[in-house]
FIMI-631204 format. One line per 5 residues: for each residue x, y, z of N, C-alpha, C. Coordinates in pm, whole numbers, plus 50000, padded with zeros to 5 digits. Layout:
N
X:Y:Z:X:Y:Z:X:Y:Z | ...
This chain:
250
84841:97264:73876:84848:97147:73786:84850:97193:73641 | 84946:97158:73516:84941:97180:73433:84829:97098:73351 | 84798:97201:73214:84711:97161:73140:84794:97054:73057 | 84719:96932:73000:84768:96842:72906:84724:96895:72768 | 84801:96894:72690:84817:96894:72564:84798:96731:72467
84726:96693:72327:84758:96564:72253:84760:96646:72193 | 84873:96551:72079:84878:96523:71938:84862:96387:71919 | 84708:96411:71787:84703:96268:71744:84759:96272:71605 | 84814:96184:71586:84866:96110:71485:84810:96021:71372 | 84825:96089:71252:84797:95956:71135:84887:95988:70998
84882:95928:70889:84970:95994:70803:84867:95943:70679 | 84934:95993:70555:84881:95985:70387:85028:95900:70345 | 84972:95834:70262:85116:95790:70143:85165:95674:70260 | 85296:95605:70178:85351:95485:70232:85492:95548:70234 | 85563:95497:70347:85730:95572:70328:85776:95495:70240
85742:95298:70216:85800:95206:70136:85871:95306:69984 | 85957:95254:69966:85938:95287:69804:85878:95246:69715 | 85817:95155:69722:85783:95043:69630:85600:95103:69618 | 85603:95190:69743:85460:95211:69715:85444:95332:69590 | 85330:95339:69545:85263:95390:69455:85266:95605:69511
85270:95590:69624:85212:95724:69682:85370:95828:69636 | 85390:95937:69627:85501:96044:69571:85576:96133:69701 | 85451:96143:69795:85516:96171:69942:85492:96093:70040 | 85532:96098:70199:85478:96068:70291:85447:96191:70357 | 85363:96191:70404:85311:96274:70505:85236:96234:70661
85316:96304:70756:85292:96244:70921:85232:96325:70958 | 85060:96302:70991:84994:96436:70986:84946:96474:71167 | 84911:96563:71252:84928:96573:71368:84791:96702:71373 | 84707:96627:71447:84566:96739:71518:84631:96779:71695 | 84661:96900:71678:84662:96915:71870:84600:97000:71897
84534:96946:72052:84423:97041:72126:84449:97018:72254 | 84443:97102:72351:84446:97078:72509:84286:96938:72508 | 84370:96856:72638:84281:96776:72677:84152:96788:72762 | 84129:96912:72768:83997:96958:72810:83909:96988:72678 | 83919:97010:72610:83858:97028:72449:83848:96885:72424
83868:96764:72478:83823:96657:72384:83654:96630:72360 | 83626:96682:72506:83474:96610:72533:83343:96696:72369 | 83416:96843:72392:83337:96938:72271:83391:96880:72165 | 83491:96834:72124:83557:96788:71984:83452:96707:71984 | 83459:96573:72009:83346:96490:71991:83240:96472:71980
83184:96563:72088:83005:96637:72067:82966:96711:71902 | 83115:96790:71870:83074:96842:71763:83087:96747:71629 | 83190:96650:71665:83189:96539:71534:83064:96455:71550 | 83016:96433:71671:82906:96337:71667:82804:96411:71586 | 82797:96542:71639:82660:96631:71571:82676:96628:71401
82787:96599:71412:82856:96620:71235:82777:96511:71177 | 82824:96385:71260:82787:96230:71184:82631:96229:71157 | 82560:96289:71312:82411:96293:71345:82336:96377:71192 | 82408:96472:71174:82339:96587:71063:82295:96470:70943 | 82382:96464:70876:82465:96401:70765:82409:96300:70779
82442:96210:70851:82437:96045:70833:82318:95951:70920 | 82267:96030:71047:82237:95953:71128:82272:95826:71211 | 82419:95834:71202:82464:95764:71234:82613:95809:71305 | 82649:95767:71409:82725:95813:71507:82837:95703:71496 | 82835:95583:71459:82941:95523:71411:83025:95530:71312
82961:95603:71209:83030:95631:71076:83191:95693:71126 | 83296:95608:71067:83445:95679:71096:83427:95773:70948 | 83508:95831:70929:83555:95975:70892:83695:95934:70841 | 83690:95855:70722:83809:95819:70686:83790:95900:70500 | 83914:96000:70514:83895:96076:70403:83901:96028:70278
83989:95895:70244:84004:95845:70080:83852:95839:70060 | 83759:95739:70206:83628:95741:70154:83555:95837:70142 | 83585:95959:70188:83530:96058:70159:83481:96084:70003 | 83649:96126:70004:83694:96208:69866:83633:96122:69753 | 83689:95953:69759:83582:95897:69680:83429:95862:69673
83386:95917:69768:83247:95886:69766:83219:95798:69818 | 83242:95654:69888:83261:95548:69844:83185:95511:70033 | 83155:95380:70060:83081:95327:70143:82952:95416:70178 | 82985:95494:70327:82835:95539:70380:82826:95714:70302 | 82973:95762:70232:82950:95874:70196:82951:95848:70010
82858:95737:69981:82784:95742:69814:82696:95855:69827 | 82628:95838:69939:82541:95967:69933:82591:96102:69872 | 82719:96091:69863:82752:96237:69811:82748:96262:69679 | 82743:96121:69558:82716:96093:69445:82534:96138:69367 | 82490:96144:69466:82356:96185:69433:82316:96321:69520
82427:96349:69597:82347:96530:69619:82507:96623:69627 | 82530:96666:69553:82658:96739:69530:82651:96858:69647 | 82523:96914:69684:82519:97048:69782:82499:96981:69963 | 82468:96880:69954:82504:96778:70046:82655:96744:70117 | 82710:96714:69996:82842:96717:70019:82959:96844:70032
82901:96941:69984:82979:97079:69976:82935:97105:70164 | 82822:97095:70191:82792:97111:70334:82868:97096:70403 | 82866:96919:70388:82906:96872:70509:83046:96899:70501 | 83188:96919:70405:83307:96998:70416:83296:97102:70465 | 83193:97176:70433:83188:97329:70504:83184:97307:70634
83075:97260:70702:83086:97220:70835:83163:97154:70868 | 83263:97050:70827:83347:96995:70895:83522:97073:70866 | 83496:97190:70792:83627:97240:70776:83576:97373:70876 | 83444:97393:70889:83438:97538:71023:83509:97435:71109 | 83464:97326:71170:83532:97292:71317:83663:97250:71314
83732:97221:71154:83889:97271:71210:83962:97339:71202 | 83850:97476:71184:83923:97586:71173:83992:97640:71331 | 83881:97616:71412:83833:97639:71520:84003:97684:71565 | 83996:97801:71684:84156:97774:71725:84208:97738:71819 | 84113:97648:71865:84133:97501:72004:84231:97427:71984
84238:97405:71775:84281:97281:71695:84380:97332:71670 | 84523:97262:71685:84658:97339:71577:84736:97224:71505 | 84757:97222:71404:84788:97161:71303:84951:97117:71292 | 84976:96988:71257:85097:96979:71249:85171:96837:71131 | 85212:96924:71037:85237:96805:70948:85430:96778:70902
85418:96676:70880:85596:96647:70881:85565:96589:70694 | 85655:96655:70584:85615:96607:70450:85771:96529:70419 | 85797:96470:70351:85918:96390:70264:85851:96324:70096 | 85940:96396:70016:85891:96355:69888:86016:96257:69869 | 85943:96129:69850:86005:96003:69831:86106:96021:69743
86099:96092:69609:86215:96057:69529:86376:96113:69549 | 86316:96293:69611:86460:96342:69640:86502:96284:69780 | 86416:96211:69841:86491:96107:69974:86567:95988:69908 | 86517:95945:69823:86576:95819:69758:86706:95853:69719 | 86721:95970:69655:86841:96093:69611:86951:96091:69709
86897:96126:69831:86962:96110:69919:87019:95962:69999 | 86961:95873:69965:86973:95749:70011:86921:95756:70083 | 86777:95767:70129:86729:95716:70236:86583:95651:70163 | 86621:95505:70262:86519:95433:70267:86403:95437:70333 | 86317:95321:70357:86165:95366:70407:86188:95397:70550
86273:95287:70632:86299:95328:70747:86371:95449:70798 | 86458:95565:70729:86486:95659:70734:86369:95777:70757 | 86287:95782:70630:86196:95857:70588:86112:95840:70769 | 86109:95692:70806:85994:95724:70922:86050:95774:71028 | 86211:95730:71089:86278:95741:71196:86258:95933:71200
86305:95978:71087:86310:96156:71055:86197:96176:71079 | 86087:96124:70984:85922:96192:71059:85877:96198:71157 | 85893:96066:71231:85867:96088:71403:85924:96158:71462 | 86053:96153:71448:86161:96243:71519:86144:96385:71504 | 86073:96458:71412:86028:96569:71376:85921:96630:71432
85837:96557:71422:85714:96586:71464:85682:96556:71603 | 85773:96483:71689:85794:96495:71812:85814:96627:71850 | 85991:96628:71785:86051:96754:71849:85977:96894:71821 | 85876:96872:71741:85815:97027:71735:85678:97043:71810 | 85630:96900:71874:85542:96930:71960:85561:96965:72069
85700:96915:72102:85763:96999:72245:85795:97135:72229 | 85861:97103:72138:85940:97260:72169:85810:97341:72164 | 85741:97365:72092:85603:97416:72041:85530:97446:72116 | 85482:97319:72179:85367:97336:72244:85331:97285:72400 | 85457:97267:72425:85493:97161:72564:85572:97262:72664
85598:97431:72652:85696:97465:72758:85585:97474:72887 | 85454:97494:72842:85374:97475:72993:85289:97448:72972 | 85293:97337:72947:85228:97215:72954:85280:97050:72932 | 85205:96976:73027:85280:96848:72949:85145:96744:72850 | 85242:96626:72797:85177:96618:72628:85155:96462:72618
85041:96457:72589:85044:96322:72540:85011:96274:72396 | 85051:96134:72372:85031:96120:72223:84944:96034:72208 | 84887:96049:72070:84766:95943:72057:84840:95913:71890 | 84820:95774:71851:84852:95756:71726:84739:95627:71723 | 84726:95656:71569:84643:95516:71458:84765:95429:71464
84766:95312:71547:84819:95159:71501:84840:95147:71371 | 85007:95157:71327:85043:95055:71194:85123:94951:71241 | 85115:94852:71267:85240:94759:71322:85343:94759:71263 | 85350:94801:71115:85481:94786:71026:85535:94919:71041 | 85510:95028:71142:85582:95165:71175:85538:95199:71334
85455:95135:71385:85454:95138:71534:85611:95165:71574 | 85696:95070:71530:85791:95060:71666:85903:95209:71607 | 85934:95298:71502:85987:95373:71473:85939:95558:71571 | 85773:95516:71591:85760:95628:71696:85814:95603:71796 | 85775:95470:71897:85852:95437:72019:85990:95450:72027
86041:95438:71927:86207:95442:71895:86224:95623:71889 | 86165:95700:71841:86198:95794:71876:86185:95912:71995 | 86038:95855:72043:86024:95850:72205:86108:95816:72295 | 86187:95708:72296:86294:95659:72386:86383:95745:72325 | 86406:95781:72223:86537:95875:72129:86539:95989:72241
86415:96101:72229:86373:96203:72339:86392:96161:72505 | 86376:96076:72497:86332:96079:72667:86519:96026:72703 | 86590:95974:72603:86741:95966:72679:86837:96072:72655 | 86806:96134:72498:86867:96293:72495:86828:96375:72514 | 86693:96374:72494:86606:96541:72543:86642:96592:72365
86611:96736:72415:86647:96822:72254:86747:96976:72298 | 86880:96845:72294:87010:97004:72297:86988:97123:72254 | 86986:97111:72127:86938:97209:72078:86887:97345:72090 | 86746:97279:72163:86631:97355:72268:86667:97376:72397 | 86795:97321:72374:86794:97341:72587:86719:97278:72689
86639:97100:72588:86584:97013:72685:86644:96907:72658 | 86631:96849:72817:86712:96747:72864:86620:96660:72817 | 86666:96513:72816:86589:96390:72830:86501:96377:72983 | 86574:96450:73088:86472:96428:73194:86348:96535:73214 | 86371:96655:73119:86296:96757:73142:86178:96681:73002
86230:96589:72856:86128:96537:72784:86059:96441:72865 | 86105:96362:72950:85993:96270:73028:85910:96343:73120 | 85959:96465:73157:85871:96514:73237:85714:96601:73189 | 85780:96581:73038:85693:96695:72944:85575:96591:72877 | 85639:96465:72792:85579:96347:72722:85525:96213:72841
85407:96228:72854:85366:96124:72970:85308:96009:72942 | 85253:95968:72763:85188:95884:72788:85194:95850:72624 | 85221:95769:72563:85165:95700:72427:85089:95621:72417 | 84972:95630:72322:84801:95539:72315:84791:95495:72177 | 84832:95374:72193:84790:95296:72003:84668:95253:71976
84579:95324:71934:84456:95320:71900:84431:95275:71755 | 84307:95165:71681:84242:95167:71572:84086:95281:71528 | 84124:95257:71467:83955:95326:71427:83848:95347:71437 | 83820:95206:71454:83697:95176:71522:83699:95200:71708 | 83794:95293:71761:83843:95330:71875:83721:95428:71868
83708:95484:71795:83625:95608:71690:83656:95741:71769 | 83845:95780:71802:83842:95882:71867:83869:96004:71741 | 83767:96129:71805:83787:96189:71703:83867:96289:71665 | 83995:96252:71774:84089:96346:71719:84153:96297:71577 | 84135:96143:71599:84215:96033:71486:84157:96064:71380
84035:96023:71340:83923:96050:71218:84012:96218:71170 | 84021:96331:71269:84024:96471:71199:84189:96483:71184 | 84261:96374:71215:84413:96343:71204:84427:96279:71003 | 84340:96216:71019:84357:96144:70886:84307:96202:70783 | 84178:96280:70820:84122:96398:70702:84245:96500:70706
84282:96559:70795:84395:96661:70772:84553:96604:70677 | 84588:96477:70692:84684:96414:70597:84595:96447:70472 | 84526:96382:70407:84484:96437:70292:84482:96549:70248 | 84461:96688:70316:84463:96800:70271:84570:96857:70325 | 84690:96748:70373:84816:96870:70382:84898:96816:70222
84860:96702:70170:84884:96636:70055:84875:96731:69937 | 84728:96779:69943:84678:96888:69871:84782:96990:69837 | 84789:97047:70007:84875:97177:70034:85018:97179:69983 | 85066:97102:69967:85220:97044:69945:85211:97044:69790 | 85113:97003:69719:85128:96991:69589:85051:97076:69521
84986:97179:69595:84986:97321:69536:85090:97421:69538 | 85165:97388:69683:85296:97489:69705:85402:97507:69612 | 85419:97361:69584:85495:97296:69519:85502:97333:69347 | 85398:97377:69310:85315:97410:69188:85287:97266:69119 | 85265:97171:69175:85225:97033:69104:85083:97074:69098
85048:97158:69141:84835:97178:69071:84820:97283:69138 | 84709:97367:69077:84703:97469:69045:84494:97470:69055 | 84461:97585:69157:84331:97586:69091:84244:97498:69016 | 84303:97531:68884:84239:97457:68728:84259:97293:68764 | 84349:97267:68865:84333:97090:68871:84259:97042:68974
84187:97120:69042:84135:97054:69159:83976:97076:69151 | 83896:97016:69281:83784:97035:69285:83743:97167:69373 | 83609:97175:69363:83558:97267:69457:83576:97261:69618 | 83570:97110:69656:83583:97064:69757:83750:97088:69804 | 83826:97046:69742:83971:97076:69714:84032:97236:69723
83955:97306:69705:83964:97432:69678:83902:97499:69822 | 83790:97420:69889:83743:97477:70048:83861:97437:70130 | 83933:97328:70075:84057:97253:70198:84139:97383:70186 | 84179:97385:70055:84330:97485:70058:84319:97652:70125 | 84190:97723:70063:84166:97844:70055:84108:97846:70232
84020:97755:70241:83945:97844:70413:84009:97765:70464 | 84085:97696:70455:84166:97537:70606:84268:97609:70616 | 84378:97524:70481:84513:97530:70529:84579:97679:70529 | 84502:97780:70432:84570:97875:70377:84570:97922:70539 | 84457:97971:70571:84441:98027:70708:84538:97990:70815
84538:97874:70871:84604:97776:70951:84748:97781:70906 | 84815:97735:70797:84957:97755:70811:84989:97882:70753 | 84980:97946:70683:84997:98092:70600:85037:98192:70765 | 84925:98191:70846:84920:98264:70999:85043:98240:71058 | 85160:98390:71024:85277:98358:71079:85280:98380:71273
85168:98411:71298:85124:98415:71407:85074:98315:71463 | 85083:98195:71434:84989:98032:71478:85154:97967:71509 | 85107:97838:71569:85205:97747:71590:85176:97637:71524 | 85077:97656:71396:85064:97538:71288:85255:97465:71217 | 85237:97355:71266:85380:97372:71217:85333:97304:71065
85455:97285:70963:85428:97242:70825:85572:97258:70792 | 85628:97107:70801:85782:97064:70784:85777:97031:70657 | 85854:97074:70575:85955:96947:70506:86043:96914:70491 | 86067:96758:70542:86249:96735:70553:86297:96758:70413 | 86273:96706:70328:86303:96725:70163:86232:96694:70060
């Protein structure tokens, strides 16, 4: 019996144009499905340390701003350096492999593509590299955060896979159904924690993209900002030896 593989799914930024955000980013946590039960034990222990509280979601804007159950980080600064430290050891871990799809809105606009473009390409991307990737033995399931206003552009590219496969790769559409078994639209309060470490990782592939990029530099970021890039991502995608993938269509 083969082992199952997820990728969960969440993203940073809006594809709209109209939104405020400069990229989109489709961000992707994968781990064999025997690692879920320890993923969770170790996020719960995370919440337990920290918060005492096992409900707390792990949603990074509130992080980064401080803001609901993590104010606490406003009154103990070595508190908060912690709990990143500990929560960037467990995704370092190499159970976890990383996978982000980037599009900077304006040179897409350049190109003419609209919001629905930008998403049809991201799914379609970040599909095809979880197969090819990480699916020749094993088969894969997906977990995504519910947006109703981009729900139906993954399914659309799921059915895309499962009637052509990926030529390309030398897979059929019947060899992708045999590989992709299951899609799960989950909210938040689902409180799975591949999702929570799906949505902290969009934020710091945001980071990563606009350091690469040279849009900031060291001198513009925080300390906290500086544990994402230097012990997370540098490690994780830099490792031409990992199967971290880190796209950008344009």
């Amino acid at each position: 019996m083969k082992n199952y593989k997820i990728i969960a799914l969440d993203e940073t930024g809006k594809a709209s144009m109209n939104h405020q955000s400069k990229t989109f980013i489709l961000s992707g946590l994968i781990l064999k499905e025997s690692y879920q039960k320890e993923l969770e034990k170790e996020i719960k222990g995370l919440k337990k340390k920290y918060f005492n509280n096992n409900d707390i979601v792990l949603h990074c804007r509130d992080m980064i701003r401080k803001k609901g159950p993590f104010a606490c980080f406003r009154k103990d600064p070595d508190m908060e350096r912690d709990f990143w430290k500990d929560l960037i050891n467990i995704i370092e871990k190499e159970e976890l492999s990383l996978a982000f799809v980037v599009t900077n809105k304006e040179k897409a606009k350049k190109l003419g593509w609209n919001s629905t473009a930008i998403l049809r390409r991201s799914y379609n991307k970040i599909l095809e590299e979880f197969v090819k990737n990480y699916l020749s033995d094993n088969k894969g399931k997906i977990l995504v955060e519910s947006d109703p206003s981009q729900d139906k552009y993954l399914i659309e590219a799921h059915n895309r896979l499962q009637g052509m496969g990926l030529p390309s790769e030398g897979i059929s559409g019947f060899e992708y159904r045999q590989r992709v078994t299951s899609i799960n639209f989950v909210n938040k309060l689902n409180f799975d924690s591949e999702i929570q470490l799906a949505d902290t990782l969009a934020i710091m592939a945001s980071l990563f993209y606009d350091i690469k990029m040279g849009k900031k530099n060291n001198d513009d970021i925080t300390i906290i900002e500086q544990m994402m890039n230097k012990t997370l991502l540098d490690k994780k995608i830099e490792d031409q030896d990992s199967k971290n993938i880190f796209e950008i269509l344009v």
